[in-house]
N, C-alpha and C positions, 0 to 999 in steps of 0.2 A: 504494500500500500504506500507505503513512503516512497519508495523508489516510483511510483507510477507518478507522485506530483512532482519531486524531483526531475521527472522526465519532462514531465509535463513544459514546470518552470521552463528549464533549459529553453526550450521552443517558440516557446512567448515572450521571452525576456528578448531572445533574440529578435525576433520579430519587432516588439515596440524600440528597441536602438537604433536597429537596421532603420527605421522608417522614422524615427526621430533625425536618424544621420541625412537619409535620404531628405526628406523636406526642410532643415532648418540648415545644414549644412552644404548641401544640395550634391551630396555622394550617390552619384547614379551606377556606380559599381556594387555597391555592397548587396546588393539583391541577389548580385551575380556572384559575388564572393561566398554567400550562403548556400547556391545552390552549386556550386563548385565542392562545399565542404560534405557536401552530403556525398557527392559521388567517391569522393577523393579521401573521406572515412569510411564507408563503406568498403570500398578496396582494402584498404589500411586492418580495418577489424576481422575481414576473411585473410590478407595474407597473413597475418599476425596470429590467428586461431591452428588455419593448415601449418605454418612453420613450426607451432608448434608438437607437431607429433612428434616427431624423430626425440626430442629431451623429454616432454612429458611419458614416453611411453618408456621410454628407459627407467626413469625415476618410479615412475609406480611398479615397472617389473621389480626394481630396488627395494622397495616398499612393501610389496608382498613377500619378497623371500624372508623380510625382519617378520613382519606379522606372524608368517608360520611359521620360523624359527626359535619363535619365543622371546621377542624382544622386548614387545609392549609384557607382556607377563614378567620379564625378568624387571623394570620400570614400576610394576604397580608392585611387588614384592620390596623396590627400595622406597617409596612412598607411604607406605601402608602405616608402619607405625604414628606419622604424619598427620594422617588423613584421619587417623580415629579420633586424634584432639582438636580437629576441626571441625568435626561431625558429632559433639557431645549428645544431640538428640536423638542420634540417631541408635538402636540396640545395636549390642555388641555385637550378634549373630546377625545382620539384617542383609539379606542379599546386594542392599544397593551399594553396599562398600567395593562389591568387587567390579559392578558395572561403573562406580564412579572413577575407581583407578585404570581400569582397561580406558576410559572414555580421555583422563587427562591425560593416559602416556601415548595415547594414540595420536590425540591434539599433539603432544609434545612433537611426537616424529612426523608429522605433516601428512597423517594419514585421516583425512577428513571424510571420507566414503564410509573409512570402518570408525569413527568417532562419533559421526553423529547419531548411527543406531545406536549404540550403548550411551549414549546421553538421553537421550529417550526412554532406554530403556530403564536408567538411572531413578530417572524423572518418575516416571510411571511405579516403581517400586516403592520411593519416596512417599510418592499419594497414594497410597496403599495404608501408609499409619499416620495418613492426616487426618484428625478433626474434624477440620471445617475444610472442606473441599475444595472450595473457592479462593482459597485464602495461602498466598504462599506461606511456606513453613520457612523456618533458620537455617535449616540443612539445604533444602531447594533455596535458598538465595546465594547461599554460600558457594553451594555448586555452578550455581548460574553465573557468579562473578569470577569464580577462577574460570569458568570457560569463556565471558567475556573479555576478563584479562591477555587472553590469545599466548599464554606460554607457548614458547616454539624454539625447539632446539636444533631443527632442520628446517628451513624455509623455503621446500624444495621449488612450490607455484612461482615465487618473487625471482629464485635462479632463472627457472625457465624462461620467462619472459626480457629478463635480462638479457641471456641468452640470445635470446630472436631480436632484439633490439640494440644487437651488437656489442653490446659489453667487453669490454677487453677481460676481463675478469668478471666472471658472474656472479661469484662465491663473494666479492668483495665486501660484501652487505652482512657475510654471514655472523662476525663477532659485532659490528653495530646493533644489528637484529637480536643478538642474545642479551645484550646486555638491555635493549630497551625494553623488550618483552618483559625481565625479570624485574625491572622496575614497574610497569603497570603492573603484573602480579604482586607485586609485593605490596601495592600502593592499595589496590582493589581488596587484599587479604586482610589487611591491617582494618582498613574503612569497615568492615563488615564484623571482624572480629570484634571493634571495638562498639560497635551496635549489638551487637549478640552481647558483648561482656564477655567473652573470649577470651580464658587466663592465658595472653602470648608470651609472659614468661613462666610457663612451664618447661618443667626441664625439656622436654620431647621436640616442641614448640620451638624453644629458644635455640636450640642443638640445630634444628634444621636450617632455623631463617638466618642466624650468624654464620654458619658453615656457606650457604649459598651469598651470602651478603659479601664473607670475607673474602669468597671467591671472583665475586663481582669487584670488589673494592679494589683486589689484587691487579684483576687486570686491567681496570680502568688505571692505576698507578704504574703500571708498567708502561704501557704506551704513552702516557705522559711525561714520564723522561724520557722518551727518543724524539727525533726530530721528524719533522714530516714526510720524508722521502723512507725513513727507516719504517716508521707506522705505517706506510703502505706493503713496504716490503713483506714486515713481517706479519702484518693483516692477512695478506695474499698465501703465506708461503701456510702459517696457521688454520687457516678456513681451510685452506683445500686438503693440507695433511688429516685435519681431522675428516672434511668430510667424504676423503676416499677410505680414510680408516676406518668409517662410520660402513661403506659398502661394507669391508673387506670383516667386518665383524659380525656381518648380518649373513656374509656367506657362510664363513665357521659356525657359526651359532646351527644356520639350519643341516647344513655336514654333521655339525655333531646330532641334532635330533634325528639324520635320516632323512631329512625331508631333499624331495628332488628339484633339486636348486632350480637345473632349466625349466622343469614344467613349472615350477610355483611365479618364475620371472616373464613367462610366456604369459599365466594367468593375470598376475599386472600388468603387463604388460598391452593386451589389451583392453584393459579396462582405461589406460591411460590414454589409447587410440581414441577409445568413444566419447571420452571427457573431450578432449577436443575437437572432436567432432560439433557433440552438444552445447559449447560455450560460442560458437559462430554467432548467431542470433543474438544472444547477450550482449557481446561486445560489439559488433555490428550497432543493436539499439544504442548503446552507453555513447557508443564514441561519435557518433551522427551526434548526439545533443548534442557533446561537449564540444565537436567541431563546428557547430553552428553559432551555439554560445561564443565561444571563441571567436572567427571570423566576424561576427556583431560588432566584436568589438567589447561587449560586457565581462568580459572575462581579464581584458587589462583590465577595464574600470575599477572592478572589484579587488583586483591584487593591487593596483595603484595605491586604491584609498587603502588600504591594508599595511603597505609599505607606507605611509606618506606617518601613516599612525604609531606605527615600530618606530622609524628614525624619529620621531617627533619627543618620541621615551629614551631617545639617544642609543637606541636596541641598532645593532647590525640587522638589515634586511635581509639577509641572501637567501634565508631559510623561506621568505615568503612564495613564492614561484612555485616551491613544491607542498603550500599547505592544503590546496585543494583536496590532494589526498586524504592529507590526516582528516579535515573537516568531514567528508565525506564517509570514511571508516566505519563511525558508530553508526551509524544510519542505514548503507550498502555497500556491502562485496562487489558487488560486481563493478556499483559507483565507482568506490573506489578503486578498482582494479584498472578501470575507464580511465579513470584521474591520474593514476599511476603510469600508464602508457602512454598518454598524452604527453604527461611531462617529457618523458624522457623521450619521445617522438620530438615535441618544441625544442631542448632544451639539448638533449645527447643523453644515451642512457648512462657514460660516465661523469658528466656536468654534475656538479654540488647538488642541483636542484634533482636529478635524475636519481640521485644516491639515496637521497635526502626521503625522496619520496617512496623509493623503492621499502627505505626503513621503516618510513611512516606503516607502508599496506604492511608489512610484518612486524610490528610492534604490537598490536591491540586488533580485535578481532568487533564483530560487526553485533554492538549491544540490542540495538534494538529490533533486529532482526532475532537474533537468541532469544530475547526475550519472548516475543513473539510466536516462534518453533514450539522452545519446549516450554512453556508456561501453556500455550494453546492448544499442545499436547496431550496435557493430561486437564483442561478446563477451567483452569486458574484464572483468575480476571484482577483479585485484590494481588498485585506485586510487589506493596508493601515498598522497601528501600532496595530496591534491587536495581534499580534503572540511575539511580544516583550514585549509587558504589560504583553500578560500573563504567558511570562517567569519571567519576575520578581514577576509577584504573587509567581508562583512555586518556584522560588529561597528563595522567603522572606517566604516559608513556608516549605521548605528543611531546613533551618540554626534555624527559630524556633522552628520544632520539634527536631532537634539536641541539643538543649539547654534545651528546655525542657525534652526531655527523661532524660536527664544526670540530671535534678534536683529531678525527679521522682525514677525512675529507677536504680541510682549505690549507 
């Protein structure tokens, strides 16, 4: 529903500029500029969807061989202790503890096909020993903000597209993206813990979120003593070691349980073919608005007075080019996704703004759409504090990737 006025917007907005330009300015091109963007996005969104096969279909082959290897299971087994002092309402015996860790370590590894059934399924186990039916529960909010919160330890969707949009390095995003992600979760867990009244220093509690924090801490301190040719270097040389070590552990894993490597990569493998298939249409719609928007001309308008308002606070602008994205995030995937290829289509997928934005779409995941899913899921209408937690997840992972691109990136 939001995305269809969103869409909407785009179309109109365009239209009343173009035709404010046209009569008061007296721009008798830009009619023609608009319907130039429409063909010339269209193209853009199908080559951009077919290019993608060849890395989407590898990655999910990748992707399935962890799943049946046992990856996401060996994930919810280091979690679990975690997760019980998260979930205090929830019984000690209660099925949904194991759909909730399958659901976050599946989130974790960029596996969204098999995440979003067991968040569903979570959801629905959940409303099982609620009360009032209508009425979210503490456990269902909690759950709902760490999957707003968008933790992601592989960003395989934001590589890909990379990828197709030239990237010299595609993986380059990939410790920016860790580190912003854990800041929206951290920011989202805390916000809800401390509404529930959630003892976070308990020993359990406190063990997990300093160990992750000091881990965070560490490598934000490391890269800030090196100079900026050396932080690219060892950005680049880091992401990719890990994240070919990340294949080459998901192959051993399933070797050791037996499972038949090639068929299980075959079976992702296709599945990755069909996804891009099916996202044509999506991104075709998205990026027609936003190249119509854009061409209008409403799209400087809006990043202008944007920028004109940062340097006014004596803020460095360079971040603004690429906040379309982030704005767009809580609201729509696909939006954003839109937003996210634009930039780097305008701007260069290796440009600040291109980087900048690539981090945004893998920083924080799309709240009100989640909300939406699995709240409407299981018939939930009272959502209580859950749409405001996981705005400020998304906010505390908008303003991290903004700091961190700039430590990366200029």
């Amino acid at each position: 529903m939001v995305l269809n006025y969103i869409w909407i917007f785009f179309f109109i907005a365009a239209f009343v500029v173009a035709l404010f330009k046209l009569v008061f300015d007296g721009d008798t091109q830009v009619f023609g500029a608009l319907m130039k963007a429409t063909f010339d996005m269209s193209r853009t969104g199908f080559e951009i969807s077919l290019g993608l096969t060849g890395v989407l279909t590898f990655w999910m082959g990748i992707m399935k061989i962890g799943e049946r290897g046992g990856a996401v299971r060996v994930m919810s087994r280091l979690i679990h202790p975690f997760f019980r002092r998260l979930f205090p309402e929830l019984p000690p015996d209660s099925p949904a503890y194991g759909s909730i860790m399958m659901n976050i370590a599946a989130n974790m590894l960029g596996l969204d096909n098999a995440a979003t059934p067991m968040g569903l399924k979570a959801m629905q186990q959940m409303q099982e020993g609620n009360p009032r039916k209508e009425r979210a529960t503490n456990a269902q909010i909690m759950f709902l903000v760490l999957n707003t919160s968008g933790l992601t330890i592989i960003p395989v969707s934001v590589m890909v597209y990379r990828a197709q949009l030239g990237a010299a390095n595609p993986a380059d995003i990939f410790i920016p993206i860790l580190l912003a992600t854990y800041f929206s979760t951290l920011a989202g867990l805390i916000a809800v813990s401390v509404w529930q009244r959630i003892n976070l220093f308990n020993k359990v509690i406190l063990a997990y979120l300093l160990g992750g924090t000091v881990l965070i801490a560490g490598i934000i301190w490391y890269f800030s003593t090196l100079d900026k040719e050396m932080i690219t270097v060892v950005s680049n040389v880091a992401s990719n070691t890990i994240l070919f070590s990340v294949i080459i552990a998901f192959i051993i894993m399933a070797v050791i349980r037996r499972i038949n490597v090639y068929d299980a990569f075959i079976d992702g493998a296709k599945e990755g073919f069909s996804i891009a298939i099916k996202i044509i249409p999506y991104l075709v719609a998205i990026l027609v608005a936003i190249g119509v928007f854009r061409a209008s001309g409403g799209m400087d308008i809006l990043m202008e007075g944007i920028e004109r308002m940062v340097e006014g606070m004596g803020f460095n602008a360079d971040f603004v080019a690429a906040l379309p994205t982030a704005l767009m995030k809580p609201l729509s995937g696909s939006g954003a996704r839109g937003m996210m290829i634009d930039t780097m289509t305008t701007y260069g997928a290796d440009s600040f703004a291109g980087r900048l934005a690539s981090t945004f779409q893998g920083a924080t995941d799309t709240t009100f759409y989640i909300v939406a899913v699995y709240f409407g899921a299981v018939g939930i209408k009272n959502t209580r504090y859950a749409i405001p937690c996981g705005l400020i997840a998304d906010a505390a992972g908008i303003v991290a990737a903004i700091i961190i691109a700039y430590l990366f990136f200029t």
